[in-house]
C-alpha positions in Angstrom: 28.8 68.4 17.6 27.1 68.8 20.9 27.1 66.3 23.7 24.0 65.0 23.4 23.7 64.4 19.9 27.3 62.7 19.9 26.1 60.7 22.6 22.9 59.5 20.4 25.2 58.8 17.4 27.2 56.3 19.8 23.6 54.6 20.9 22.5 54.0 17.0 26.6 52.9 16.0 26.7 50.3 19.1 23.2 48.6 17.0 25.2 47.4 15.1 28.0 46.2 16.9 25.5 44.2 18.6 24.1 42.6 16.2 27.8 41.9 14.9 27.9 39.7 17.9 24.7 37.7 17.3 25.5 34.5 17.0 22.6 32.8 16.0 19.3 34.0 14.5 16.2 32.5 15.5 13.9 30.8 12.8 11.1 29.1 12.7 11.5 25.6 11.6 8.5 24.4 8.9 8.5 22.1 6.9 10.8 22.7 4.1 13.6 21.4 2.6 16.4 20.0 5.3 14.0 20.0 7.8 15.1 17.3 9.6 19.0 18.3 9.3 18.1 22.1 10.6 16.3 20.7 13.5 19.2 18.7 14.5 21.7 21.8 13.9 19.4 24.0 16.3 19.9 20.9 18.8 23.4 20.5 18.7 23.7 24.7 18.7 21.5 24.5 21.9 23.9 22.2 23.6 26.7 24.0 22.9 28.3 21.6 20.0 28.9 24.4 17.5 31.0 22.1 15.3 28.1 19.5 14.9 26.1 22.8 14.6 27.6 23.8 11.2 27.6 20.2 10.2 24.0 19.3 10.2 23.7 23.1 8.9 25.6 22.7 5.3 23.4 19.3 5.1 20.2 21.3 5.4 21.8 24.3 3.1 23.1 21.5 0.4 19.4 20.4 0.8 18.3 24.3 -0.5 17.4 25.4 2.8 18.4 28.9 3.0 18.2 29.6 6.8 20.9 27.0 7.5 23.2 28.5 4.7 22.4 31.9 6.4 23.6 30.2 9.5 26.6 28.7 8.1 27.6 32.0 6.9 27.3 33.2 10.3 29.2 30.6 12.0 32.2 31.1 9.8 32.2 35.3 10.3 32.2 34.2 14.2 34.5 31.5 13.7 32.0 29.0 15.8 32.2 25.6 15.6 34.5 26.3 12.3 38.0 28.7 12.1 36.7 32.0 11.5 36.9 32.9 7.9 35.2 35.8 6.2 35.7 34.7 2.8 33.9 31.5 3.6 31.1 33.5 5.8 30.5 35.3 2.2 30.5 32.3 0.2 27.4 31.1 2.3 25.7 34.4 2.9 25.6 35.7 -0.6 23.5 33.2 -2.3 21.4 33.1 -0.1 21.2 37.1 0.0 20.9 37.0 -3.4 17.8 34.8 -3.8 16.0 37.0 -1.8 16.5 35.6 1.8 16.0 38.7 4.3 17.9 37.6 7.1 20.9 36.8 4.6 20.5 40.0 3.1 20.8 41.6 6.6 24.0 39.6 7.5 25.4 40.3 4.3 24.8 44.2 4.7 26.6 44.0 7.9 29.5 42.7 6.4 30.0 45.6 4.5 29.4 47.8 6.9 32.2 46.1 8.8 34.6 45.4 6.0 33.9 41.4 6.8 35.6 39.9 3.6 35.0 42.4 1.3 35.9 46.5 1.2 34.2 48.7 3.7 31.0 50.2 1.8 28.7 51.9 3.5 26.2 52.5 1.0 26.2 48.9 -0.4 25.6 47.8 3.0 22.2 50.2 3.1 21.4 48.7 -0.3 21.1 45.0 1.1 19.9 46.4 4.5 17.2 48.0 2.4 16.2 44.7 0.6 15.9 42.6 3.9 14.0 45.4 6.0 11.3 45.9 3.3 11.0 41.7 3.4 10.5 42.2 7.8 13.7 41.0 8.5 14.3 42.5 12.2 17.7 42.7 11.8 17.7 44.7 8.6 15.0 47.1 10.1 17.3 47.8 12.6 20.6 48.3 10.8 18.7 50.5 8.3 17.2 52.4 11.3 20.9 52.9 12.2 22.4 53.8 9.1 19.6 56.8 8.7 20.1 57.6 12.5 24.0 58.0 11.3 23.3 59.4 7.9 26.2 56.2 6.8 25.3 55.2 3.3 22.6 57.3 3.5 21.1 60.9 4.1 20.8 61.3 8.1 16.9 61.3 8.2 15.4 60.8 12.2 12.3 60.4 10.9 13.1 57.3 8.8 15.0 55.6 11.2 12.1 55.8 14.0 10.0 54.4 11.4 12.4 51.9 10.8 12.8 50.5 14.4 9.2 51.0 15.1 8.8 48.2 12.4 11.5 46.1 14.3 10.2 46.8 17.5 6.3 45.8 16.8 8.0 42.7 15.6 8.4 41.7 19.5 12.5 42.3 19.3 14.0 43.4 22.8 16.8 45.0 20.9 14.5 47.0 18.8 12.2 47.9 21.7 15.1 49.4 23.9 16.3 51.1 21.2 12.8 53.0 20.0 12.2 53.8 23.8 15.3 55.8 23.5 14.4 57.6 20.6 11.4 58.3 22.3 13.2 59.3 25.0 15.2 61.7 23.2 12.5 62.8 20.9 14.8 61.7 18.0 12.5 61.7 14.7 9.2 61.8 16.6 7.9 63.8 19.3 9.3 63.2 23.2 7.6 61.3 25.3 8.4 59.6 28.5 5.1 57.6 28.9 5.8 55.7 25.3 9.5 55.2 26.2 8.7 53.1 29.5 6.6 51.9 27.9 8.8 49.9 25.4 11.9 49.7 28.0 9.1 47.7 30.0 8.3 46.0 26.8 12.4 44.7 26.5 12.9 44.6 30.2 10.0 41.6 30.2 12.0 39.8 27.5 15.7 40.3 29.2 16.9 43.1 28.1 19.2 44.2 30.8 19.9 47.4 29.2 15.7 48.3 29.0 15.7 46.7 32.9 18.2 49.1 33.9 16.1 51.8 32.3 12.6 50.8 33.5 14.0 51.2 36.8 15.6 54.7 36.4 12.1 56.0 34.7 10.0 54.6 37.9 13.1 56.1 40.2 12.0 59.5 38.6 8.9 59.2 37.8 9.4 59.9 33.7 6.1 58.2 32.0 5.3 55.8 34.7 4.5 56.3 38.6 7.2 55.7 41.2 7.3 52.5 42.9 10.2 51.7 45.3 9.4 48.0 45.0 9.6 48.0 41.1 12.9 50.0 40.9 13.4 47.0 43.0 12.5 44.6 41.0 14.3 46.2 37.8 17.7 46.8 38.7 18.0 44.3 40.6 17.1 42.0 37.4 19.6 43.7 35.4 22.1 43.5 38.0 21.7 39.8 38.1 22.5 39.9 34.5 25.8 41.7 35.0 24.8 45.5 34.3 27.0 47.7 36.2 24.9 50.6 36.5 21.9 48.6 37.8 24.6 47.2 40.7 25.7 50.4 42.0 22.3 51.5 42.0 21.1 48.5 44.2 23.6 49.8 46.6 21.5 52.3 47.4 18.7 50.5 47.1 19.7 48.4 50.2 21.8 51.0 51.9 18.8 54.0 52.1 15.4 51.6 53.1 13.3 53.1 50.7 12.7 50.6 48.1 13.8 47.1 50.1 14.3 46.6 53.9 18.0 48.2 54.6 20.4 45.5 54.1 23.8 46.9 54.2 25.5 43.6 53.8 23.8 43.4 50.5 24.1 47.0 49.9 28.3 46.6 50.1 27.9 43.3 48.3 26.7 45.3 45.4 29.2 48.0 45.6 31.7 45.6 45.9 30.5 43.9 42.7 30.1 47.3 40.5 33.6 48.5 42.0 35.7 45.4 40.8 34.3 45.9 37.5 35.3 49.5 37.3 32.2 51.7 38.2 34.8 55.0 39.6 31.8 56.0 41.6 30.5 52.7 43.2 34.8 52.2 43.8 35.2 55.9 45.5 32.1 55.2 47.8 34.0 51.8 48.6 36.9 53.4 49.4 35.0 56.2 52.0 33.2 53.4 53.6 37.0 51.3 54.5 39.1 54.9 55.2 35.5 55.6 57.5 35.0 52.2 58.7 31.7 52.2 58.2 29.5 49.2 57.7 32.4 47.2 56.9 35.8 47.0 59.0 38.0 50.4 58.7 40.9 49.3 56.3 43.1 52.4 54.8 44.9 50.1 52.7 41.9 49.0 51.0 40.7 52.9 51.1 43.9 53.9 49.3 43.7 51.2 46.5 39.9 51.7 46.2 40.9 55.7 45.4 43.5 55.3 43.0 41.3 52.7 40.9 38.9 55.8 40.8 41.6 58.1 39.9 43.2 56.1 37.5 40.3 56.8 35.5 40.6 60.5 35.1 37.8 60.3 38.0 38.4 63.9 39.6 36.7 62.8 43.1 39.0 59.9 43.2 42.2 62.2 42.1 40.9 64.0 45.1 41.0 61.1 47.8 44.2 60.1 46.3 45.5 63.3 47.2 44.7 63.7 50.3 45.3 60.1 51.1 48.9 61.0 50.0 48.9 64.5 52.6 47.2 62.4 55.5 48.9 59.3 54.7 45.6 57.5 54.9 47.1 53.5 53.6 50.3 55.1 51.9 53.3 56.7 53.2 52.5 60.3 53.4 54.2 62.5 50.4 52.7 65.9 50.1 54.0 66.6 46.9 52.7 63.7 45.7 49.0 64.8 46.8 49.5 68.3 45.5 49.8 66.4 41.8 46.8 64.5 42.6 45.2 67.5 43.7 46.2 69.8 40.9 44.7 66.6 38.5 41.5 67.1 40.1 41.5 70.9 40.2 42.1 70.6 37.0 38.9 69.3 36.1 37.0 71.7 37.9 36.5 70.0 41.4 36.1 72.9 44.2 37.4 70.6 46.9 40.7 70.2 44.9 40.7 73.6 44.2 40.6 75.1 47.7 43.3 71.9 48.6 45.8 73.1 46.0 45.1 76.7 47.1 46.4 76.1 50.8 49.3 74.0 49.5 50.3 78.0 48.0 49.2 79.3 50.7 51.3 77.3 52.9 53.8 76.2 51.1 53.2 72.9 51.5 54.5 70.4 48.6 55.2 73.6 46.4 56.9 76.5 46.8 54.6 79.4 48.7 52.8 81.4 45.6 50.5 83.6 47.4 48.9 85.0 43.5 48.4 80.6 42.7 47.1 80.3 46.1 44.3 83.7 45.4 43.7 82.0 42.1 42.8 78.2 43.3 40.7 79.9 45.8 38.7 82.1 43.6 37.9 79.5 41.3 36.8 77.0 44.4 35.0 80.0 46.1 32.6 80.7 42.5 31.5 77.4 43.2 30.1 78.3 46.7 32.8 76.2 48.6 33.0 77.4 52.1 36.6 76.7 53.2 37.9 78.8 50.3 35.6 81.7 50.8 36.6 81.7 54.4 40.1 81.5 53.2 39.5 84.8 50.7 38.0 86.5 53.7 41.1 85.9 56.0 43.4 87.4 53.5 41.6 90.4 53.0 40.1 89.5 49.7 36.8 90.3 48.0 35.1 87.2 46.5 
């Protein structure tokens, strides 16, 4: 399976992990039966009492109101308010499900798609998917879209799950919005197009949606459907940023560091890097660590540079396998060990990095941290030198060696 279309498979799976996580569904109250008990459920939800929540909920369900037994059915598969119990979340969800109610239906379809209480079925989970989407249930437009985008339960069939979120998405639901942008995107099950996919990022981003924020802003940044404008990128990321998205805070670092979209700030600038590096971004945390083994814009510490590295490395990051090495052979906030940075450097050369290739060819070369290997020390080089790097084609030349 190729990169890209395991990469879409993961964005249409993760729809419905999210909505796994919802953990309460929106309804508008009217005046029906257990009125008065569902309005003081939504209340107590509001204010955080989840246990009076499910309370005034069974009332209103006891009282035939099927939203509040959907809910109730909820709580229990979160374990909100109540001790998280499957077997009771089905209890509630079923008859409700089975009288017809779409957002029940929905929930109940995720449940076996998840193995919640009963045995994982993928196609009974399409069935009661089906049922709610073709009532407008959001929720069930979207799982359905999923389940054709995944061809689980289901023939695989683009085409229908584009339909499928478009429905969701026209409904005015962020999730649905972000999602069709990026099959637009993609030009998954209907033809490409980068105007209508900032368009419905833009549509999400408006609601919230930090994900469609942090997209907006990367279709302004290159100009993909919409024109470029520095102070929207701006805007965008730093909205999503606000909202936790790591990607949006390394990119405000360069917002404020390059004085292109917002007055150069690099306080701000190494605030956000700082932010994006303690909750693992490898490149926001290798860009930390140049800036304290440089000691620029921010007090030179090698210590910090070292630790900054290896969090970087211990990702499988090759650039940071790369500073760690030669943190290690310069003793740059560690006690210099050369074999130590020729298995950081091997690590990175490894993965194809030219820098570490050319590094691990002068430690054969030289003998340094391995025994001298002057056929390993031709080979790293050659491979550094295809990709253009200049200090190993140099090195070639001095040997005598045709690149």
């Amino acid at each position: 399976m190729s990169s890209t279309k395991t990469k879409r498979n993961i964005i249409l799976a993760v729809v419905a992990v999210l909505l796994a996580g919802a953990a309460f569904v929106a309804y508008k109250v009217l005046e029906e039966p257990g009125h008065a008990e569902f309005k003081a459920g939504k209340a107590a939800y509001r204010d955080g009492n989840y246990k009076s929540a499910v309370e005034h909920y069974k009332l209103a369900a006891d009282q035939g109101n099927l939203k509040a037994r959907t809910l109730v059915g909820i709580f229990y598969r979160k374990g909100m308010g109540v001790e998280q119990d499957y077997a009771e979340a089905l209890k509630w969800l079923r008859p409700a499900a089975e009288q017809g109610f779409g957002a029940a239906q929905s929930e109940l379809g995720l449940c076996y798609e998840c193995g919640f209480g009963v045995e994982q079925d993928y196609a009974e989970a399409v069935e009661w998917y089906k049922k709610a989407a073709e009532q407008g249930d959001a929720q069930g437009q979207m799982q359905l879209a999923a389940a054709y985008g995944l061809g689980r339960g289901i023939e695989q069939d683009d085409k229908a799950a584009f339909e499928w979120m478009r429905k969701a998405a026209q409904q005015g639901d962020d999730l649905a919005q972000y999602y069709l942008a990026v099959f637009y995107r993609d030009g998954r099950g209907v033809k490409k197009s980068d105007k209508d996919a900032a368009k419905w990022f833009r549509r999400a981003a408006k609601q919230g949606n930090a994900d469609a924020q942090y997209e907006y802003a990367r279709c302004i940044a290159t100009s993909d459907g919409v024109k470029w404008d520095g102070k929207e990128i701006f805007k965008w990321y730093g909205k999503a940023a606000e909202q936790g998205h790591i990607e949006a805070m390394y990119e405000l670092y360069f917002c404020y560091s390059s004085d292109v979209s917002v007055k150069r700030d690099m306080d701000q600038a190494l605030y956000w890097l700082h932010q994006a590096a303690e909750r693992g971004h490898a490149k926001a945390q290798i860009y930390l660590s140049i800036h304290y083994r440089d000691g620029s814009s921010i007090p030179k510490d090698e210590e910090r540079a070292f630790y900054w590295s290896r969090k970087a490395a211990d990702q499988d990051n090759r650039n940071g396998q790369y500073l760690v090495g030669k943190c290690y052979e310069d003793g740059i906030g560690v006690e210099p060990d050369i074999a130590e940075a020729v298995n950081w450097y091997r690590k990175a050369a490894d993965q194809g990095f030219d820098c570490a290739q050319y590094e691990l060819g002068k430690c054969y070369h030289e003998g340094k941290g391995v025994e001298k290997d002057m056929a390993e020390a031709v080979k790293w080089y050659r491979l550094a030198a295809e990709q253009k790097n200049y200090d190993a084609k140099e090195a070639l030349k001095e040997l005598g060696i045709n690149n």
